[in-house]
C-alpha positions in Angstrom: -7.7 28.2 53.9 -4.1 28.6 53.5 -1.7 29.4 56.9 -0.4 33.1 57.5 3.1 31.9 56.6 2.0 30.7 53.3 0.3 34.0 52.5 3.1 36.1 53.8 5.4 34.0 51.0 3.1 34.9 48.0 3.6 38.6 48.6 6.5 39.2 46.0 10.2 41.2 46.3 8.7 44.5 45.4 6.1 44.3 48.5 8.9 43.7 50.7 11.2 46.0 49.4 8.5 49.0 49.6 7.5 48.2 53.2 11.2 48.6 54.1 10.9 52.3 52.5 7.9 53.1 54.4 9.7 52.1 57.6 12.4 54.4 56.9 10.5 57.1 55.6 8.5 57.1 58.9 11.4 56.5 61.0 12.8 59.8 59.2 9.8 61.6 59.7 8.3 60.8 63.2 11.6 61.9 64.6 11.6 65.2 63.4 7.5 65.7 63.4 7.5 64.3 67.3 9.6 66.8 68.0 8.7 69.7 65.8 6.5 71.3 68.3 9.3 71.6 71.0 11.9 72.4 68.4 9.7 75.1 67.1 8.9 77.3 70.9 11.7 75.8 73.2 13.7 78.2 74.4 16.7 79.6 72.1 19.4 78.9 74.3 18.2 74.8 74.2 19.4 75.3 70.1 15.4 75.6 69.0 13.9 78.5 67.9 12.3 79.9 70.7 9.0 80.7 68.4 5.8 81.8 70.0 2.5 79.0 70.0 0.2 80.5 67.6 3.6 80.5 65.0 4.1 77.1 65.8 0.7 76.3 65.2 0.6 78.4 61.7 3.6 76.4 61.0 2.9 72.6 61.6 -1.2 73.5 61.3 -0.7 74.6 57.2 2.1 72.3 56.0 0.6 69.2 57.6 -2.7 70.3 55.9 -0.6 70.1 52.8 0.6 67.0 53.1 -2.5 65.5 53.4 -4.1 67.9 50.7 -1.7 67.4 48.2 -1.5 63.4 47.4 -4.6 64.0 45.8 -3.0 65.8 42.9 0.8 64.0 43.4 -1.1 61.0 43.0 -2.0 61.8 39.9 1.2 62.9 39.0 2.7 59.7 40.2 0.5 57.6 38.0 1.6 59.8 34.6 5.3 60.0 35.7 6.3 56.8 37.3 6.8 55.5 41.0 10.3 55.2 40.1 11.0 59.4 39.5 9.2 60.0 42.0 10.4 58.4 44.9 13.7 59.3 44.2 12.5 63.4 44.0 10.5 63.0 47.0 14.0 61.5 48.8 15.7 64.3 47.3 13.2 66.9 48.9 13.3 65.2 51.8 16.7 65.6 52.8 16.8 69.2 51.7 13.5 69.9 53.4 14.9 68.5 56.8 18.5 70.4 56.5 16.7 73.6 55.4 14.5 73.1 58.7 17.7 72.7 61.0 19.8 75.6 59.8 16.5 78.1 59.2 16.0 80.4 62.3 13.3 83.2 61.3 9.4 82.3 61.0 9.4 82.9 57.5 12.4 80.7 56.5 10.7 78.1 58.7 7.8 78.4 57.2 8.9 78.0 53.6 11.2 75.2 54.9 8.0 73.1 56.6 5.9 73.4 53.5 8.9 71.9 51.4 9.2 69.0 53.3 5.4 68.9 53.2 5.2 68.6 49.7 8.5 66.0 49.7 6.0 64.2 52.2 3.3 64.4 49.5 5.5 63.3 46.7 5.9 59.9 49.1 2.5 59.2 50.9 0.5 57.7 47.9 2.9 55.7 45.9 4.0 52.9 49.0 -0.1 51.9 49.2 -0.5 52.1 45.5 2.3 49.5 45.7 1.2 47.4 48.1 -2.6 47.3 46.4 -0.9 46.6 43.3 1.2 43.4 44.7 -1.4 42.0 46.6 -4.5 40.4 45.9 -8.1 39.0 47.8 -6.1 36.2 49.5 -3.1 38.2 50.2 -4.4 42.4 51.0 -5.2 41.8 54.3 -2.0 40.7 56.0 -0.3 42.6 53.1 -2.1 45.8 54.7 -1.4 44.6 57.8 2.4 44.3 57.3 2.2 48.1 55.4 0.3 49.4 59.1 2.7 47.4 61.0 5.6 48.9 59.2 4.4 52.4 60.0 3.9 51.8 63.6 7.8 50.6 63.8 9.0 53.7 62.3 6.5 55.7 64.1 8.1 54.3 67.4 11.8 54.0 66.1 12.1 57.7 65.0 10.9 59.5 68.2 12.5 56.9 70.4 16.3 57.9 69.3 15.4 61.5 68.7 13.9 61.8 72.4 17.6 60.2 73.4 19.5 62.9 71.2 17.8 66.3 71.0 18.8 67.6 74.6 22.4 67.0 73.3 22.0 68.5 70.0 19.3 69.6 68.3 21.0 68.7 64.5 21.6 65.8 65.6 17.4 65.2 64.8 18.1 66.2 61.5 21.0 64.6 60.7 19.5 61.3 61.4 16.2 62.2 59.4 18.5 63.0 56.6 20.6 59.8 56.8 17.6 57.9 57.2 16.1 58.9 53.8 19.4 59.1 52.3 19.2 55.1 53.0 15.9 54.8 51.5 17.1 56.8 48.0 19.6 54.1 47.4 17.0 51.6 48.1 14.8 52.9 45.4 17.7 54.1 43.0 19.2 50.3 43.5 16.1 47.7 44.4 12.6 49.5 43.7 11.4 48.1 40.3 8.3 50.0 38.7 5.2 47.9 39.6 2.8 47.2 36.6 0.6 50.3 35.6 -1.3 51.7 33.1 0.8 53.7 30.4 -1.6 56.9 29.6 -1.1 59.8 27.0 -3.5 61.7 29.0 -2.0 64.8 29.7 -0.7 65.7 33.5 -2.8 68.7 33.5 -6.0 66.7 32.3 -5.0 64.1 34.6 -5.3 66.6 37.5 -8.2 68.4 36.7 -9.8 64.9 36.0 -8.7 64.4 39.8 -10.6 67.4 41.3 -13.7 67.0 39.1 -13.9 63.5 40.9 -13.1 64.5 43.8 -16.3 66.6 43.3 -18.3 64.0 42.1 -18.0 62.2 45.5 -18.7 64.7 47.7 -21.8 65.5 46.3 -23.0 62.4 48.6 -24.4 64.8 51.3 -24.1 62.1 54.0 -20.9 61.1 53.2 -20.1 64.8 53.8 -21.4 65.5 56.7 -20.2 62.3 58.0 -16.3 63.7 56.6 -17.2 66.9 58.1 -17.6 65.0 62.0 -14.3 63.2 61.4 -12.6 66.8 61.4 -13.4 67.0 64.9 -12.0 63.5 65.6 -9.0 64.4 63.8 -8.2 67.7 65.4 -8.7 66.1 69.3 -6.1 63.2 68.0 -3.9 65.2 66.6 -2.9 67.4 69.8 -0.9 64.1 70.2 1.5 65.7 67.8 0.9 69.7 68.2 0.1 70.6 71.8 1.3 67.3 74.1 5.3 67.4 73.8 5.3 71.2 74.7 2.7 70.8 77.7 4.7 68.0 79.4 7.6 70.0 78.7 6.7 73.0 80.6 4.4 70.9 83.4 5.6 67.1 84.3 8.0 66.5 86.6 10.5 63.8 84.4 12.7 64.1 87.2 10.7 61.4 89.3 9.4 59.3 86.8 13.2 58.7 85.4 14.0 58.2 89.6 11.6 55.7 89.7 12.6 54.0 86.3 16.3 54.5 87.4 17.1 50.6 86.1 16.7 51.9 82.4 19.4 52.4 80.2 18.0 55.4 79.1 15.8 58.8 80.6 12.1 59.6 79.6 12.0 63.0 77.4 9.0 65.1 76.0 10.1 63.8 72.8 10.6 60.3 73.4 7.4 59.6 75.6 5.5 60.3 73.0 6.9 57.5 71.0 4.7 55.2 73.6 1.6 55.7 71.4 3.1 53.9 68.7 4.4 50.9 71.1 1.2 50.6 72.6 -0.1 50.3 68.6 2.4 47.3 68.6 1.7 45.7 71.0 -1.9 45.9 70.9 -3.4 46.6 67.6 -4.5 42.7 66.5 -5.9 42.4 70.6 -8.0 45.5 69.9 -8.6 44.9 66.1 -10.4 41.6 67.5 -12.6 43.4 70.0 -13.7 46.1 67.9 -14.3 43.4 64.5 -17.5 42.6 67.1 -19.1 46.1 66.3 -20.1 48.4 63.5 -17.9 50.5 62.4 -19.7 53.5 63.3 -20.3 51.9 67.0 -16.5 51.2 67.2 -15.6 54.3 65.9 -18.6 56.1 68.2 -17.0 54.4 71.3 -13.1 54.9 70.5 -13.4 58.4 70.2 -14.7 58.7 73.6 -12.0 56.0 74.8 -9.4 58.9 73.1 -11.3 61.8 75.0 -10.3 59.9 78.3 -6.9 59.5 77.2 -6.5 63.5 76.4 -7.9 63.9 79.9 -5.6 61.7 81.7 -2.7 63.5 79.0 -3.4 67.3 80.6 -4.6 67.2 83.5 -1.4 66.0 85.3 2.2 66.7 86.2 2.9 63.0 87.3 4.8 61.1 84.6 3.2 58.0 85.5 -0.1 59.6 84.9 0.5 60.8 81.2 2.2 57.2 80.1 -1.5 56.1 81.5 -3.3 58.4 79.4 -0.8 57.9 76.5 -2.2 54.2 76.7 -5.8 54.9 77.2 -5.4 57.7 73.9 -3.6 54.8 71.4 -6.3 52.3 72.9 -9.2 54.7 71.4 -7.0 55.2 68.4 -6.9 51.4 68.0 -10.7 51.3 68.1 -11.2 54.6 65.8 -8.8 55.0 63.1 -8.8 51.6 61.4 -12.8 51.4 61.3 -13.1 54.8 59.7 -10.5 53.6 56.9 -13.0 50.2 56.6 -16.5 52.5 56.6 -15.3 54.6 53.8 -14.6 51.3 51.9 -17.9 49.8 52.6 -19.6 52.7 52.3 -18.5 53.6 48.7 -20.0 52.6 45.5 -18.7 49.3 43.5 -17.1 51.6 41.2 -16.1 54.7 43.3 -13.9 53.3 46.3 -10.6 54.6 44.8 -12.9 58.1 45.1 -13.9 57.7 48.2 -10.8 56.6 49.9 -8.9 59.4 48.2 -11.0 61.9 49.9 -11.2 60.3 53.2 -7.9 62.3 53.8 -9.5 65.5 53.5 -10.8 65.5 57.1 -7.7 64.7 58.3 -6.3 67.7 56.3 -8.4 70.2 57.3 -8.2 68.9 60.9 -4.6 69.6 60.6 -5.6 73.2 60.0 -7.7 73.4 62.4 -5.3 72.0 64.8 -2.8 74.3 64.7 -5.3 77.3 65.7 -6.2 75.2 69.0 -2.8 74.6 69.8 -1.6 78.1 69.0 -2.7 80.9 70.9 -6.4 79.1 71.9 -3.4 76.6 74.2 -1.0 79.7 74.7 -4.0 81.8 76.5 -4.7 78.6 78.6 -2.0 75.7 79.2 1.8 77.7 78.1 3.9 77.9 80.8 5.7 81.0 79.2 2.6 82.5 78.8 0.8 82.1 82.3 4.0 83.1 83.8 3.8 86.6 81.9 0.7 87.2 83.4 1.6 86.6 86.4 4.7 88.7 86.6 2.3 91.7 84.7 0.2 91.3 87.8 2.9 91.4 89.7 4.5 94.7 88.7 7.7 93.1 88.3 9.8 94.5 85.3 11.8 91.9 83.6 13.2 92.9 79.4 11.8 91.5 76.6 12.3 88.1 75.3 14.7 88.6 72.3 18.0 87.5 70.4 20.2 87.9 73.7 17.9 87.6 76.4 16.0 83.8 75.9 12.5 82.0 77.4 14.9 79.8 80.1 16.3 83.3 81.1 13.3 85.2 81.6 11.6 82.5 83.6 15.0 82.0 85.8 14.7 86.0 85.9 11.2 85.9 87.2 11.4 83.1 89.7 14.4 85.0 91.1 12.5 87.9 91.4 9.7 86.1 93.0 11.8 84.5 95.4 11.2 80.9 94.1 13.2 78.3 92.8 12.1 76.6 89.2 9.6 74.0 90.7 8.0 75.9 92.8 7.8 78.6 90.4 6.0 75.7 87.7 3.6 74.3 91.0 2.5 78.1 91.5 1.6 78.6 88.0 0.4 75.1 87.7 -1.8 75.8 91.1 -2.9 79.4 90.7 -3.5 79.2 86.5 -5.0 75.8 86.4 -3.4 74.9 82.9 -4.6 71.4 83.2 -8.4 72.9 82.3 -6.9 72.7 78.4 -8.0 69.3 78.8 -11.9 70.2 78.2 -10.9 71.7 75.1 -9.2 68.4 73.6 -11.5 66.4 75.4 -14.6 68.4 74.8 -13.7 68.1 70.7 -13.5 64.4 70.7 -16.4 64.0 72.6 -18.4 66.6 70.3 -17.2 63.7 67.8 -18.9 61.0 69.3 -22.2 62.8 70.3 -22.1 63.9 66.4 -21.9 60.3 65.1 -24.3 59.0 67.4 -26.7 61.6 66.0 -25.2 60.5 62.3 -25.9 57.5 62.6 -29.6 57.5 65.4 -31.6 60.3 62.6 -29.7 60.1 59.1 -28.8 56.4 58.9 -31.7 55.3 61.7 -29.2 52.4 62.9 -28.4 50.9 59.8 -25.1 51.5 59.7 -23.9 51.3 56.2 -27.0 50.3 54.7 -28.9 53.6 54.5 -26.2 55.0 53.9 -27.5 56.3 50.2 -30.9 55.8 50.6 
């Protein structure tokens, strides 16, 4: 069996080259998406747009959906076009998309803005793993996956990293370095990206797309595939409160003042944004450690039992104002990640027929884009009602009979709330404890919880009555 290092040397230039693009592309785009959320309802006088919860949630909740929708058809397009053209449009896109989404300020500008980038997004996501099945082969696809997963966590923890560092000084500055980040990767393709071998077709693109849909048909008329895509919805909407609902909840409710006290010795300060970079350190550090546990299991078990590892983590997430406490349930969250997300990518491969996995792997992203849909309506005014400090604080000064002017152009979130806590005689943190005491926003918790635990109790029934145990092996009988 041939060492790692001689593996890792077969993989050829083009391998190489597009796991650098990947790297950059999710630098680019974790640092913005990380910090979409807060960009999106922080207050207007922070530079962000001071938007309301459920628009945030319309916002991020449809365009992500898109983005995961869409490579079904811009694969296709990719295929009939060339990797080549299309990298370098989806580069294009991308830096329009993210200067268009730092110099847009109403909802409907926003809007149009997010679903641009989306589609640049779309244009992208397919093409880097078509690559990197094309250049590798049985000896070489595992560690040449592993290398592609690897390159993505990287990114994933570069991009909200410096963006957490920079935002608080300027919010453009997030978009600047998105833009110069995939401004990098164009010249990379326009320079060093050669077109990978693939088949020339006279098909037509419209043919070519229909002939898309009409498979993806074909493979969900496996009912207990389905239903089994169907649970993975709920697992994908608890995860992906990592992204919607978690920056703006620490934001409002953890006190960063003592965690950065007690990490003083840093060179740099914990921020909403860049804490939530952890998950993909943690993914670093420990993937192969937790990869090796969870090879022990099915992958319905390990899946059964990292979802409930996840609903732990989203407890330990929201139900606290200690910093400490959240990087703890940051860790517990990736940990059930680790255990979940790769075994549902290897079930849908072992699952699928001999001559369908291409099928079946393409629509294994359509739970995760209808959980993105779904996701935005949990974290817009289902989270507002519950956990938003803005929110609870309204009621509260309703209740109170206090009159204080309406949030507008001139008159901001950060000055209604120092408005109000004059008005009720406290300062900032006390006025946050009261809320935090009185409103209980922490209870949002069984909500994010409660879905990805409804996920687990669903696959254990999945697998108990329509698969009786067998895992895989019933799975079309």
């Amino acid at each position: 069996m041939p060492s790692i290092a001689a593996v890792i040397r077969k993989l050829p230039r083009i391998f190489w080259i597009s796991n650098l693009m990947e790297l950059f592309e999710r630098w680019a785009w974790y640092g913005f998406y990380n910090s979409l959320a807060l960009y999106l309802t922080m207050s207007r006088d922070t530079g962000a747009l001071g938007f309301t919860d459920a628009q945030k949630g319309i916002i991020i909740g449809t365009g992500s959906m898109l983005l995961y929708f869409l490579p079904l058809i811009t694969g296709a397009i990719a295929d009939r076009v060339g990797y080549k053209k299309i990298l370098l449009a989806s580069f294009l896109s991308y830096i329009a998309g993210y200067f268009m989404m730092g110099h847009f300020q109403t909802f409907g500008w926003v809007f149009f803005a997010y679903i641009f980038l989306a589609t640049a997004g779309a244009l992208f996501k397919p093409i880097i793993s078509a690559v990197v099945a094309k250049t590798t082969d049985e000896e070489t696809s595992s560690i040449g996956f592993g290398i592609f997963y690897m390159m993505v966590n990287i990114g994933g923890f570069i991009g909200p990293f410096i963006a957490g560092m920079v935002y608080k000084l300027d919010w453009d500055y997030v978009f600047y370095l998105s833009m110069g980040v995939i401004a990098i990767n164009f010249f990379i393709a326009l320079y060093f990206f050669h077109e990978p071998s693939r088949e020339e077709s006279d098909e037509p693109l419209g043919r070519k797309v229909l002939t898309a849909f009409r498979n993806i048909l074909v493979t969900l008329s496996d009912w207990k595939y389905v239903i089994f895509l169907l649970i993975m919805v709920l697992f994908w909407t608890a995860f992906n409160q990592l992204y919607y609902t978690f920056p703006t909840f620490i934001n409002d409710w953890v006190d960063f003042d003592k965690l950065n006290a007690s990490l003083s010795w840093l060179p740099w300060k914990f921020t909403p944004v860049g804490i939530t970079s952890l998950d993909a350190f943690f993914i670093i550090v420990l993937q192969l450690f937790i990869s090796s546990l969870a090879m022990r299991f099915k992958p319905l078990h390990a899946m059964i039992v990292g979802f409930l590892i996840l609903s732990a983590g989203l407890f330990f997430m929201f139900s606290t104002r200690s910093g400490w406490g959240v990087i703890f349930g940051l860790l517990v969250f990736s940990i059930g990640e680790m255990a979940a997300s790769p075994k549902f990518t290897e079930y849908v491969g072992r699952i699928a027929p001999a001559d369908k996995k291409a099928l079946y792997m393409g629509t294994s992203f359509l739970p995760i884009a209808a959980a993105h849909f779904l996701a935005g309506i949990l974290s817009g005014k289902t989270y507002s009602n519950i956990g938003s400090l803005y929110t609870l604080l309204q009621k509260e000064v309703a209740a109170r009979g206090l009159s204080l002017p309406e949030v507008g152009e001139h008159f901001t979130k950060n000055d209604y709330i120092e408005l109000a806590a004059t008005k009720m005689q406290m300062s900032r943190e006390q006025l946050t404890r009261y809320l935090w005491d009185h409103y209980h926003p922490d209870r949002v918790w069984l909500l994010y919880a409660g879905v990805a635990v409804s996920a687990a109790v669903l696959l254990f029934l999945y697998d108990r009555l329509l698969l009786k145990g067998a895992d895989m092996r019933n799975h079309e009988s």
